[in-house]
N, C-alpha and C positions, 0 to 999 in steps of 0.2 A: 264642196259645191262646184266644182272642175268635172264639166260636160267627161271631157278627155277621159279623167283619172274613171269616172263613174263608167263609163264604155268600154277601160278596161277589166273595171272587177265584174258587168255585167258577161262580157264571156269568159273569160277566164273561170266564173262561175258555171255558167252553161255548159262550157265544153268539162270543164271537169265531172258535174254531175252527168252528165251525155256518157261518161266512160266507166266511172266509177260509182259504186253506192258510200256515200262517202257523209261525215259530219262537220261542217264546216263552219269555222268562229272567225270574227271579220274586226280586226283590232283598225276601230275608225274613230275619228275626230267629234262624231256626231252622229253614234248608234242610232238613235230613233229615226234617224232619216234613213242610214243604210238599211236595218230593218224593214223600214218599208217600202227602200226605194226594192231591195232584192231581195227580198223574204228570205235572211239569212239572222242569225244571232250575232251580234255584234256587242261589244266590248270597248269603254273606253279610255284606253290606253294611254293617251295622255294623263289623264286625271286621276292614275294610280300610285300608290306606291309602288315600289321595288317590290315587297313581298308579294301583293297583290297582282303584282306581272309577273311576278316567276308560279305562283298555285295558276292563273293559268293557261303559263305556260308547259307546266310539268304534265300536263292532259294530252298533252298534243302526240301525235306520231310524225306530223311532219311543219315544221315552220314555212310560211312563205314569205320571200320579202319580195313587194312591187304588182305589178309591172309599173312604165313610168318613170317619168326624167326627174329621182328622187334621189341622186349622188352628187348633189352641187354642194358648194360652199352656204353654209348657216342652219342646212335641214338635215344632213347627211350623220350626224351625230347623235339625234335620237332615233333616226330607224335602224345606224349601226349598233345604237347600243342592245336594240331589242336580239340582233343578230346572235352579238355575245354571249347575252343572256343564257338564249338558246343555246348555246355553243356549251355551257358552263355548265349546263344540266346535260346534257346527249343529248340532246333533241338536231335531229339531221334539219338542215337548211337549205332550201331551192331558192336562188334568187331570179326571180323569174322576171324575161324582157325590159330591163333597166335601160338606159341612157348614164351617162356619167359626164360632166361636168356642167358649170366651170369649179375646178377645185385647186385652188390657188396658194392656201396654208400649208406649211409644212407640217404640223400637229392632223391637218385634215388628212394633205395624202399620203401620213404614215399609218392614219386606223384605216381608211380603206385597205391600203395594202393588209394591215394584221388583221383584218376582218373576212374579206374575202375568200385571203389563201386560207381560211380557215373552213368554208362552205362546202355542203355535198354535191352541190353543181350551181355552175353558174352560167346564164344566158344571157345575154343583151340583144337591144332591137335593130344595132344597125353595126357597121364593118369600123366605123369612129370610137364608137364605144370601148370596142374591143381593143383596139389600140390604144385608147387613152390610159386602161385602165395595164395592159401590159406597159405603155410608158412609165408610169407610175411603180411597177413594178410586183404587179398581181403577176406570180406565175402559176397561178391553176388553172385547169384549165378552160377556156373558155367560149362558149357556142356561140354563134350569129342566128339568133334566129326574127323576128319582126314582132311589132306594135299587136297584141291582142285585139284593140279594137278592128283593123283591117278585117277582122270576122264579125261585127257588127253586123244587126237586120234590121232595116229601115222599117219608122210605122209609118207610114202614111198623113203626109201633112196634105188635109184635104183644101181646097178652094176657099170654104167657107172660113178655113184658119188664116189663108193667105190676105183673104181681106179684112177678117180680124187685125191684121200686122199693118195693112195698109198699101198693102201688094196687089197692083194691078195683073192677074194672070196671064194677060194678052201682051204684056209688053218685056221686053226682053230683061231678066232678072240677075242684077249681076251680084255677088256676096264679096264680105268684104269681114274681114276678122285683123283684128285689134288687141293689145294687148298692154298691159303694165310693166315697169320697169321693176325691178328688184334682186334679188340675187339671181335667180334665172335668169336673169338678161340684164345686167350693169352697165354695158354699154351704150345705154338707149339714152339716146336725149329726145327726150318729151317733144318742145317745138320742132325739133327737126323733122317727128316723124309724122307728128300731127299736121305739117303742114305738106308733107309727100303724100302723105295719103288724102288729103281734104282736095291738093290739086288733081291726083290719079282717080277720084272718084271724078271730081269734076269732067275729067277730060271722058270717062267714059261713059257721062253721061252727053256730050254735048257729039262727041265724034262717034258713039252707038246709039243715040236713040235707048239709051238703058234707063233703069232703075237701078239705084244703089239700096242693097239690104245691108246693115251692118247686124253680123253674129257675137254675141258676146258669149263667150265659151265659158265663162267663171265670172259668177256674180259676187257681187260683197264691196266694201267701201276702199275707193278708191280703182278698185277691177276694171274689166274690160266693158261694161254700162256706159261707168263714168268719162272713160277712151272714148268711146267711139260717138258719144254727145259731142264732147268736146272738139274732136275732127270736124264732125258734121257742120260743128259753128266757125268753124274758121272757112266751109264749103262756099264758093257762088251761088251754086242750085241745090241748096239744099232744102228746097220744096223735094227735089227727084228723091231724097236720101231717107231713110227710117232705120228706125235701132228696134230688135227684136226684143216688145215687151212683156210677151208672156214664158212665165215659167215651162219648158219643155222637159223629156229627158233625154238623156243621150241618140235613143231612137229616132226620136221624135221633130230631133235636128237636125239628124241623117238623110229624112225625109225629106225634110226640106231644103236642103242640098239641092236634091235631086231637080229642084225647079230650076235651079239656075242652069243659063246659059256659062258660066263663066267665075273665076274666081280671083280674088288676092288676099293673102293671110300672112300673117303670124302668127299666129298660133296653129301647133303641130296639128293636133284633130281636125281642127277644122279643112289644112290641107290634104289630113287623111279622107276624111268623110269626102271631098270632092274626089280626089282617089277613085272613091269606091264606084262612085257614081259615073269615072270619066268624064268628070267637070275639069274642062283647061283649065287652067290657074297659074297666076303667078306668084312664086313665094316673095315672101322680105323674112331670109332666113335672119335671125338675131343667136340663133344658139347651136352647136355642134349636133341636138337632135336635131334640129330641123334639114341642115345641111347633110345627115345622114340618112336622113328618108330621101331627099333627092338626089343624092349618090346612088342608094340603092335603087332607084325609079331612074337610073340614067339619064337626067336631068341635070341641066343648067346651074350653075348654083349664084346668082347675085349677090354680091355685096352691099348689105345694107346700109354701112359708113359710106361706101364710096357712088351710092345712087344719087341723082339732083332730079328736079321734075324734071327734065328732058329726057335724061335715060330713061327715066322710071315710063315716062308716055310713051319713047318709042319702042321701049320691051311689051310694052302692053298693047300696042298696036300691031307689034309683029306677032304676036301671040293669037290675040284675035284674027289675025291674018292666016294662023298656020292654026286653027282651033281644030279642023278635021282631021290632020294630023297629029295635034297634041291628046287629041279623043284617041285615037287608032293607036300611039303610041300607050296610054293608060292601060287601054282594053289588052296589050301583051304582057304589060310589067306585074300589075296588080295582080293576078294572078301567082305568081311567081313567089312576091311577098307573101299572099295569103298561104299558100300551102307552107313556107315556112314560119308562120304564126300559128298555125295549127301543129306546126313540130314541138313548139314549147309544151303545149296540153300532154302527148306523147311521153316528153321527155319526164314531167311531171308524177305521170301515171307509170310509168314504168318502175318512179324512183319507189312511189308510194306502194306498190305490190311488193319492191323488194325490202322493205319496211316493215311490213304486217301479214299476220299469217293468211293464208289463201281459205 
């Protein structure tokens, strides 16, 4: 239930059926929902045996693992094991738009490494990735290519949804994405960040005349809901503040991006989805992906240990300051990423022709 993750497999899907006529089985945590979120067959994978994952896996003509920041420490062990799997029968393997880390174990970064070098191609989504995992010492070889969702199509979040949420259309909309600590992000201390961000909203609501929306990218106990309540009650004005409470999907939050004037996130999608939109923003990178989409976006990178409210207000007033330029500067980059997020699909469909008869 990760906005993000769900934005990837919905193009990833699209552009592949767009190319190929193809049959496609979706090994997910929670079939009946990918089923219906993407009218695809889906399989649940976890909840198998061994033998039951390999009948069917032996169907397949081509495995995919990803896309998605799904090579850190504590997760990275059962989607490599499905790799192997694969690997142990012939079935060719694309790892398609990954991120990689944090991966800290040496038992972790010695199956990466035997796992990888073992792949029919491998791609990641930003120029860190690649490094990381050649530190490591994957020497296959390895494409840079960009985040699938960056191809994402906004639906339309109308007026009468915005006041549904509690959003005054007329008054300047600023978003604000939040997130949990956990193996993705172990460095995060709770108070510290809930109290940066409760002041960063405050200030931009009092020095912009704004509303604060808080987006929660991924639902579930303890998620980003629970964050960004919790922020909003440490807030001064937190009359100006709201947490988005109806169930969207990926689209449908895209959309509503698009309202706002202005952003600050942790979490990746959500600074993607402003991306798309040419919503200024300012990150609070917490993970080597985030810090790799603003490398590639020729951006700034903040340190999220090393911000206090002062910093954090005066980046955000210079930003708001330079917002026309921070638009203008979006409108050349995103571009750029996109066409190579649509190289992954390419790379994909190329492997899968030379796989199966014509």
């Amino acid at each position: 239930m990760n906005l993000g993750d769900e934005a990837i497999l919905e193009v990833l899907l699209k552009e592949l059926r767009a190319t190929l006529d193809v049959e496609v089985v979706v090994f997910s945590r929670d079939p009946q929902d990918t089923e219906a979120r993407h009218k695809v067959r889906a399989v649940p994978i976890r909840d198998l045996h061994k033998e039951d994952v390999l009948e069917h896996l032996k169907r397949l003509h081509l495995f995919v693992l990803g896309g998605g920041g799904i090579l850190f420490d504590g997760v990275l062990d059962g989607f490599l094991r499905d790799v192997n799997w694969a690997k142990e029968l012939g079935i060719p393997v694309m790892v398609y738009g990954v991120s990689a880390g944090p991966i800290t174990s040496p038992d972790a970064k010695q199956l990466v490494v035997d796992t990888l070098n073992k792949v029919d191609k491998l791609t990641v989504r930003e120029g860190e990735a690649k490094r990381a995992l050649h530190d490591l010492g994957v020497t296959r070889d390895i494409e840079v290519t960009a985040d699938p969702a960056l191809l994402l199509e906004p639906k339309p979040f109308t007026k009468e949804l915005l006041k549904k949420e509690g959003v005054e259309p007329d008054i300047p909309l600023v978003g604000f994405s939040v997130r949990e600590p956990g193996p993705a992000a172990p460095a995060l201390n709770i108070e510290q960040y809930h109290a940066l961000l409760a002041d960063a909203a405050d200030f931009m609501i009092e020095r912009f005349d704004a509303q604060v929306l808080f987006v929660p990218m991924e639902r579930g106990e303890h998620k980003d809901l629970q964050h960004s309540h919790a922020v909003i009650a440490k807030m001064a004005r937190a009359d100006r503040a709201r947490v988005v409470k109806g169930d969207y999907t990926a689209a449908q939050i895209l959309g509503l991006v698009e309202h706002m004037v202005f952003a600050v996130g942790m979490r990746l999608h959500f600074l993607i989805f402003a991306a798309i939109h040419h919503v200024p923003f300012v990150p609070l990178p917490y993970a080597s992906k985030v810090t790799g989409l603003l490398a590639d976006l020729e951006m700034p990178i903040p340190s999220i240990r090393e911000l206090n409210v002062g910093k954090l207000c005066a980046l955000l007033d210079r930003t708001w300051d330079l917002r026309k330029e921070a638009r203008r500067h979006l409108e050349q980059k995103v571009p750029i990423l996109q066409a190579r997020a649509k190289h992954t699909n390419q790379i994909l469909c190329e492997l899968l022709r030379s796989l199966t008869p014509s």
